[in-house]
Residue frames relative to the residue before (quaternion, step in Angstrom):
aa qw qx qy qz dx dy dz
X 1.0000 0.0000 0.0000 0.0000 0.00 0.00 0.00
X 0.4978 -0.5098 0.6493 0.2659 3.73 -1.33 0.63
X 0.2900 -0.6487 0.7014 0.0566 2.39 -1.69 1.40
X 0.3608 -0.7044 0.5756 0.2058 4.13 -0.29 1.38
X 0.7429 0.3038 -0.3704 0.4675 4.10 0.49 0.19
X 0.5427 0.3335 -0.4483 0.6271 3.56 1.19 0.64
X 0.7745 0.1203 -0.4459 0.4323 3.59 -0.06 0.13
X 0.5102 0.5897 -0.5260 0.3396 4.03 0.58 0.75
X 0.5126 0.4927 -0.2760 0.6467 3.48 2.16 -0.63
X 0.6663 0.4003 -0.5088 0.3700 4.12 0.15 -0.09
X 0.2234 -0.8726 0.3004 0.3137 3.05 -0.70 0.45
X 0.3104 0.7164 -0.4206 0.4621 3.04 1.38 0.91
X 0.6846 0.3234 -0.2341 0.6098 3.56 0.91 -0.68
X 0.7271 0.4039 -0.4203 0.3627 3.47 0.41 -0.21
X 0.3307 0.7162 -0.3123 0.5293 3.31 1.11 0.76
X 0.8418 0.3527 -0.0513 0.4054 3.00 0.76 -1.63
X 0.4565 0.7516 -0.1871 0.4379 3.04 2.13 -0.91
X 0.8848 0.2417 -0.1304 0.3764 3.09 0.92 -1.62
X 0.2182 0.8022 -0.3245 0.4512 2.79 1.50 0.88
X 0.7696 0.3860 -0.0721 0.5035 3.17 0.29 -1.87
X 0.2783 -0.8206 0.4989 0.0164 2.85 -1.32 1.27
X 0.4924 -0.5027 0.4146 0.5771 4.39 -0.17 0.53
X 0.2865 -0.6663 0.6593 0.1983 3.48 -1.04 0.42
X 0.6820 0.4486 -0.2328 0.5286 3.49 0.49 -1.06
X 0.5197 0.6154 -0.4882 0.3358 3.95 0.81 -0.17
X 0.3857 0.7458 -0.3562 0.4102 3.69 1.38 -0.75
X 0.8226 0.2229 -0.0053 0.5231 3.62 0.48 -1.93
X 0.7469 0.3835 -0.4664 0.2787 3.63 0.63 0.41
X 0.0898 -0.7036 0.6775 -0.1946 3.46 -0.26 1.54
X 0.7667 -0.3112 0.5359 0.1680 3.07 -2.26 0.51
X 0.2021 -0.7772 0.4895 0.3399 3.65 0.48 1.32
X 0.1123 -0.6732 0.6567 0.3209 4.07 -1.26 -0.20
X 0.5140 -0.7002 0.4946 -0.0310 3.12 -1.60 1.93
X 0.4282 0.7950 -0.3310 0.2741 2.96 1.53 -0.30
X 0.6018 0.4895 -0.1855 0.6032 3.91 1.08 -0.66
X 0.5584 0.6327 -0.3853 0.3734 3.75 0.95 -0.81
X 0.3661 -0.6731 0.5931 0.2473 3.18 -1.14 0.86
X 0.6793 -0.4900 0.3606 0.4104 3.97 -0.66 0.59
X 0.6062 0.6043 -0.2443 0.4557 3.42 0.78 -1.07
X 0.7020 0.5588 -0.1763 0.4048 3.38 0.42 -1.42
X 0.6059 0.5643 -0.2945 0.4771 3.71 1.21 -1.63
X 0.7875 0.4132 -0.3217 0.3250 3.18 0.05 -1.79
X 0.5798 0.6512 -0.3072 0.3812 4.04 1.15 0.08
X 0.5068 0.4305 -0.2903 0.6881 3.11 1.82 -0.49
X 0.4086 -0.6283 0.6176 0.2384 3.18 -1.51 1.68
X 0.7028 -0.4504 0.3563 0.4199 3.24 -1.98 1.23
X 0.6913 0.5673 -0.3205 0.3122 3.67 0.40 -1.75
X 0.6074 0.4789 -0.3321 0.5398 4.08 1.33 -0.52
X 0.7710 0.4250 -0.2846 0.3793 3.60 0.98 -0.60
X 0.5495 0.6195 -0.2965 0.4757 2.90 1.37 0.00
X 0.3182 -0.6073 0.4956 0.5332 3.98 1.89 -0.86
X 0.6277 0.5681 -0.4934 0.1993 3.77 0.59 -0.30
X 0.5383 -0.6385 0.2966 0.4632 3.50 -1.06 0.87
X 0.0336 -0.7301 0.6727 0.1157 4.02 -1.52 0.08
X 0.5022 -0.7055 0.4637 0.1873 3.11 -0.41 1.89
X 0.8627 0.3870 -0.2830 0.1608 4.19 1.03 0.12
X 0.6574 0.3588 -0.3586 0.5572 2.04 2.49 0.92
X 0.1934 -0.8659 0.3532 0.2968 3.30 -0.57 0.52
X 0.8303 0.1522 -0.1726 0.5075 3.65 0.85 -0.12
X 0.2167 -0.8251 0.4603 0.2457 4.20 -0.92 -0.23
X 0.0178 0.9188 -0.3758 -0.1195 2.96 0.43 0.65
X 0.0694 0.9033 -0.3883 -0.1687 4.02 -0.28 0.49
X 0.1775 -0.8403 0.4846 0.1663 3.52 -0.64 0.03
X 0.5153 -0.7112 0.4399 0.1874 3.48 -1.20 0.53
């Protein structure tokens, strides 16, 4: 595995680094509950509805 503080010190990669942008930053937004059946909400701890972090989840994923 890469070490991200040896290739932030090359300066060839650090070049490239600051370059690159979060892909995934696009889709992570403030879910909206708004489609949620009632049922569904009260399963999502408060601390996730709120956007604050909770160290026992790490991601939601939903689908349609």
């Amino acid at each position: 595995m890469l070490d991200l503080d040896a290739l932030k010190n090359d300066p060839s990669w650090s070049k490239l680094l600051e370059q690159s942008v979060d892909t995934w930053a696009q889709y992570e937004k403030p879910l909206d509950y708004s489609e949620w059946p009632i049922e569904w909400i009260k399963q999502v701890p408060k601390p996730v509805r709120e956007g604050k972090p909770y160290e026992r989840i790490d991601s939601i994923m939903l689908t349609k």
